[in-house]
TORBAVO-64112 format. One record per residue (C-alpha): residue number from 1; residue in three letters; x, y, z. Coordinates in nm, 2 decimals, padded with zeros to 4 digits. Example, Ala and Ser with C-alpha at 12.3 -4.5 7.8 and 13.67 -1.06 7.14 Angstrom:
// residues 2
<bavex 1 ALA <01.23 -00.45 00.78>> <bavex 2 SER <01.37 -00.11 00.71>> 
END
This chain:
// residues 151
<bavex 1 UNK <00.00 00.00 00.00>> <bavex 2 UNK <00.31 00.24 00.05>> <bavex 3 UNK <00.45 00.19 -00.30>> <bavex 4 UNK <00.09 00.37 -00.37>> <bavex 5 UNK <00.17 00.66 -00.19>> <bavex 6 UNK <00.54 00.73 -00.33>> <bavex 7 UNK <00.38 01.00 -00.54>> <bavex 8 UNK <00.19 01.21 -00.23>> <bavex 9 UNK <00.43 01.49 -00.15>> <bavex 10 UNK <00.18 01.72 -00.02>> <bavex 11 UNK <-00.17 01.68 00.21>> <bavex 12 UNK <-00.39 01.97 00.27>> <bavex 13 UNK <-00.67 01.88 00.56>> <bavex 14 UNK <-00.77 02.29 00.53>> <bavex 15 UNK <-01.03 02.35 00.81>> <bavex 16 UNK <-01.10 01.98 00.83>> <bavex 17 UNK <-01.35 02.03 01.14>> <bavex 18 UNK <-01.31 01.65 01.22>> <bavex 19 UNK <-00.98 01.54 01.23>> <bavex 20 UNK <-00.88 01.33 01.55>> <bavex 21 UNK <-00.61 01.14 01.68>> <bavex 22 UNK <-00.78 00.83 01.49>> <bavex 23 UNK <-00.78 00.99 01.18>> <bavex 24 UNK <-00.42 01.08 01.22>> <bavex 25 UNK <-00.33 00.72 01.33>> <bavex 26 UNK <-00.51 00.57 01.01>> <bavex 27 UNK <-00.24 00.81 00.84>> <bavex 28 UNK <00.04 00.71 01.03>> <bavex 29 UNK <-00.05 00.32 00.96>> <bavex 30 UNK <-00.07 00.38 00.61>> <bavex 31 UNK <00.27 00.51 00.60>> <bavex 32 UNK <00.16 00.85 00.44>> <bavex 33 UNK <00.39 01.02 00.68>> <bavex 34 UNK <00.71 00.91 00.52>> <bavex 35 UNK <00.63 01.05 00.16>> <bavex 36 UNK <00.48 01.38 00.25>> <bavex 37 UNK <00.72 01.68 00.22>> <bavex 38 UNK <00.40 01.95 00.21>> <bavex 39 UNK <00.09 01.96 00.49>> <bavex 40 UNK <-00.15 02.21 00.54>> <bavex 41 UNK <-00.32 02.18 00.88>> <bavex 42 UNK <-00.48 02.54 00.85>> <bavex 43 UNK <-00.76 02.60 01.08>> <bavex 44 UNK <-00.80 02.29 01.25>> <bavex 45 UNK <-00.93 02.39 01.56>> <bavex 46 UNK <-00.88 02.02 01.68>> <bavex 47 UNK <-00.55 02.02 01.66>> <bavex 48 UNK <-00.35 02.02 01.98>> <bavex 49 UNK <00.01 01.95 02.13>> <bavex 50 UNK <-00.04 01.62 02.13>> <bavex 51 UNK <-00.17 01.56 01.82>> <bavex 52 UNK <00.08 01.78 01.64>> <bavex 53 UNK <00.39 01.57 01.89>> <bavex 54 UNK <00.21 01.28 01.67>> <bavex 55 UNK <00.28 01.40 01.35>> <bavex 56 UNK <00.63 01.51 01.40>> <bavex 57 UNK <00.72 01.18 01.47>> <bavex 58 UNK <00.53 01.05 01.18>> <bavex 59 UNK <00.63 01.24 00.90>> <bavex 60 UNK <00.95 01.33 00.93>> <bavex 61 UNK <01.02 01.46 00.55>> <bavex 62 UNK <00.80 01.75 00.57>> <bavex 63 UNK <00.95 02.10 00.41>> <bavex 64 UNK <00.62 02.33 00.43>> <bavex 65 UNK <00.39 02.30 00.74>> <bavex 66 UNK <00.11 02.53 00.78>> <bavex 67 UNK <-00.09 02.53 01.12>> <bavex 68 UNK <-00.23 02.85 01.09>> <bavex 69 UNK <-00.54 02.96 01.31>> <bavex 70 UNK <-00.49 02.65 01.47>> <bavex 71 UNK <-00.54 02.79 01.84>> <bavex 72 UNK <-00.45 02.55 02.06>> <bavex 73 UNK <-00.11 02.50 01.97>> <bavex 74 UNK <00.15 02.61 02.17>> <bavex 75 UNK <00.53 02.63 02.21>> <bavex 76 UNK <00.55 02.26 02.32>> <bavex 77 UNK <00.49 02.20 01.94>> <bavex 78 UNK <00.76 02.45 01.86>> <bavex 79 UNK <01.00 02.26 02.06>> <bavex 80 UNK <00.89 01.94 01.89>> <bavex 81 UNK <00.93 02.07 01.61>> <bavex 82 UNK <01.31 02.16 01.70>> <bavex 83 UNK <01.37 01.81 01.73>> <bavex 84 UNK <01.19 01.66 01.47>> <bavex 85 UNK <01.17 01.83 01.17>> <bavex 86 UNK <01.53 01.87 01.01>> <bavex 87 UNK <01.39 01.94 00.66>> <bavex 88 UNK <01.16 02.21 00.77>> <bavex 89 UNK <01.21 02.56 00.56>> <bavex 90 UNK <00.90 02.71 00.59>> <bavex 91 UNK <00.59 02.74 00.85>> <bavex 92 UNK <00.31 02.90 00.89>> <bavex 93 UNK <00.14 02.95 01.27>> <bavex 94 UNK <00.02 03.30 01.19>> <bavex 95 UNK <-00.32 03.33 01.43>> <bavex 96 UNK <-00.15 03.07 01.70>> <bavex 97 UNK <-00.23 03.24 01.98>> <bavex 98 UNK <-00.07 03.10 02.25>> <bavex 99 UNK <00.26 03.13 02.06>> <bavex 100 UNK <00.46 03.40 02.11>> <bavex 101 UNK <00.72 03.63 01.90>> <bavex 102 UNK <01.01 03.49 02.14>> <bavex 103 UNK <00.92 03.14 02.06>> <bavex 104 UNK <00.94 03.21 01.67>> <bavex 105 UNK <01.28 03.37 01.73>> <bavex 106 UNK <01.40 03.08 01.91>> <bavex 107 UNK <01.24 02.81 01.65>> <bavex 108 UNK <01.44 02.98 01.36>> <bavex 109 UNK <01.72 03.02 01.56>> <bavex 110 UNK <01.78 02.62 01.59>> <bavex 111 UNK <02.04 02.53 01.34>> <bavex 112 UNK <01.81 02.19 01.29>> <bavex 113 UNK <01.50 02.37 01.13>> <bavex 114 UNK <01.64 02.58 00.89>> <bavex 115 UNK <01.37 02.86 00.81>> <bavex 116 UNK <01.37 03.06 00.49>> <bavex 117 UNK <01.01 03.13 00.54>> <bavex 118 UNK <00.81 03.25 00.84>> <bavex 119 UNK <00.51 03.33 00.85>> <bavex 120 UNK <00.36 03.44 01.16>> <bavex 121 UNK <00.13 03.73 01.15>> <bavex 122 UNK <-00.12 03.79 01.44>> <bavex 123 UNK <00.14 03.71 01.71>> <bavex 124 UNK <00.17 04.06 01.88>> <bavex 125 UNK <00.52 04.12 01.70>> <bavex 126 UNK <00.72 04.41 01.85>> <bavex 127 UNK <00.96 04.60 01.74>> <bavex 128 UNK <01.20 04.47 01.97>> <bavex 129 UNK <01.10 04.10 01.86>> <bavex 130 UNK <01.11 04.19 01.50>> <bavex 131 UNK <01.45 04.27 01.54>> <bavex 132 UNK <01.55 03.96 01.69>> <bavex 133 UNK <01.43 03.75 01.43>> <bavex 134 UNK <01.62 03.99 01.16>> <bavex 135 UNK <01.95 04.03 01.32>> <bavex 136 UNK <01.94 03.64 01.37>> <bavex 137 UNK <01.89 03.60 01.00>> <bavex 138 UNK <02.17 03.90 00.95>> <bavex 139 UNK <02.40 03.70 01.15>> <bavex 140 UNK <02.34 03.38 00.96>> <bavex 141 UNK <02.38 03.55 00.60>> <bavex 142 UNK <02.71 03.70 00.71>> <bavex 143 UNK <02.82 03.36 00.83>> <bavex 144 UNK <02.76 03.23 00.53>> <bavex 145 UNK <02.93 03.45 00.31>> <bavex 146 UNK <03.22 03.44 00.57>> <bavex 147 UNK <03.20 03.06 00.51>> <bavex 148 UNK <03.14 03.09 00.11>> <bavex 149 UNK <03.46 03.30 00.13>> <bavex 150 UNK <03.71 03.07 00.31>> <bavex 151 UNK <03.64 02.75 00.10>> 
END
């Protein structure tokens, strides 16, 4: 049934009112974790920690991950996400509530989950915050070109 699913690189359960830790664990047994690279969780408003710990281990390939609006995340996921995801580059939690700026900064500033794209809107950005995140990603292009430079 994998050998099926080879071609599935990205999911989209958008506002998917429904989805439960059954659901997810249908998934999982299916194997659909280990081919997808894209999945869009916007707006579930099931969604939770736990649930989201679940699908970090599952699908360990994925690149984009949007969880936007989905409200009862919080920076446990973030943390999991630390861990988990080494091909992350871009993720959305704009509209997370219970996640804060500092917890963004810190995501993107794990070497493991390399960021190009953030989007977090709605998340009571300051300007202090805002400037954390951009001098992080200052200090990582001037790395690189110091690196690109010494090779």
């Amino acid at each position: 049934q994998s050998q099926s699913l080879k071609g599935l690189g990205a999911l989209s359960l958008h506002n998917c009112a429904n989805l439960s830790t059954k659901t997810l664990n249908a998934m999982y047994d299916a194997n659909v974790g280990t081919c997808l690279g894209v999945l869009d969780l916007t707006g579930v408003s099931s969604l939770n920690d736990d649930m989201f710990v679940g699908i970090v281990e599952h699908c360990p390939l994925i690149q984009r991950l949007s969880v936007k609006n989905c409200r009862k995340i919080t920076n446990r996921s973030l943390r999991r996400l630390e861990q988990g995801l080494q091909h992350l580059t871009a993720i959305d939690v704009g509209g997370c509530f219970n996640l804060l700026p500092a917890d963004i900064v810190q995501l993107a500033s794990n070497s493991n989950t390399p960021l190009s794209e953030i989007h977090a809107s709605g998340l009571q950005w300051t300007d202090s915050s805002l400037h954390s995140l951009l001098h992080l990603y200052q200090s990582n292009n001037s790395n690189s070109n110091n690196n690109s430079h010494h090779r």
